[in-house]
N, C-alpha and C positions, 0 to 999 in steps of 0.2 A: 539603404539598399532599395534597389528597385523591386516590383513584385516579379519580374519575370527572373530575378536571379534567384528567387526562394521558392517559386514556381515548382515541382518534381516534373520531370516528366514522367510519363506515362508509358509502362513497360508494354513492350510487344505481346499479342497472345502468346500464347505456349505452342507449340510446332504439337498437331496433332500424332497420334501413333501412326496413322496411315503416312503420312508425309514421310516419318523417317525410318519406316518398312520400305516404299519406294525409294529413298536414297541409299539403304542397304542392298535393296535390290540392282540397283544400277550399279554402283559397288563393286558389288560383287561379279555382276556381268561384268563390268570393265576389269577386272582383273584377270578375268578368266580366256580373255580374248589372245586366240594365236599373235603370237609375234610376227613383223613383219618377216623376218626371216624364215620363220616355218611355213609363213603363208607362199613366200618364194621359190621355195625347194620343194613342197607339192603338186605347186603350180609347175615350177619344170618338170617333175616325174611323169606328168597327165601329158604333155608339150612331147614329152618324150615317147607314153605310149600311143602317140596317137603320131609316129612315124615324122615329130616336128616339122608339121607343116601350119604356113604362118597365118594369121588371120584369127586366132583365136585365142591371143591374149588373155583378153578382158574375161571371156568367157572359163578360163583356164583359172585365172586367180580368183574367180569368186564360187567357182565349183571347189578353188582348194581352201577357202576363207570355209564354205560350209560345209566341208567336212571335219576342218578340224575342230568346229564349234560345235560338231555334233556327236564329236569322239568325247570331249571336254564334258558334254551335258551329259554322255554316257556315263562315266568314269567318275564324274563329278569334282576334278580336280583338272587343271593343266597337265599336256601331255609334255 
């Protein structure tokens, strides 16, 4: 036998607490995030109060991405 085959390697550190609070953290933000679909049919209700005129897409979907991120942080569950 060679010495590199009897060799151990050498374990990884241990993943800090903080590290896998932040992965829970992320986690749990990802789960918690509207569905494309929710985010689509808010975004037309806003398109719609606003007498559907065009030019305000982008603006439309990310007013309806944070609100429903901000009903979720309220509630503290998916609506």
């Amino acid at each position: 036998m060679r010495m590199e085959e009897t060799t151990k390697k050498a374990k990884s550190p241990a993943k800090s607490r903080k590290n896998a609070r932040q992965k829970d953290t992320f986690v749990a933000a990802a789960m918690n995030r509207p569905s494309h679909e929710e985010i689509a049919q808010l975004a037309q209700e806003l398109w719609a109060q606003r007498g559907y005129k065009d030019g305000y897409a982008e603006q439309d979907w990310l007013r309806a991405e944070q609100e429903l991120q901000r009903r979720q942080t309220v509630v503290g569950f998916p609506t």
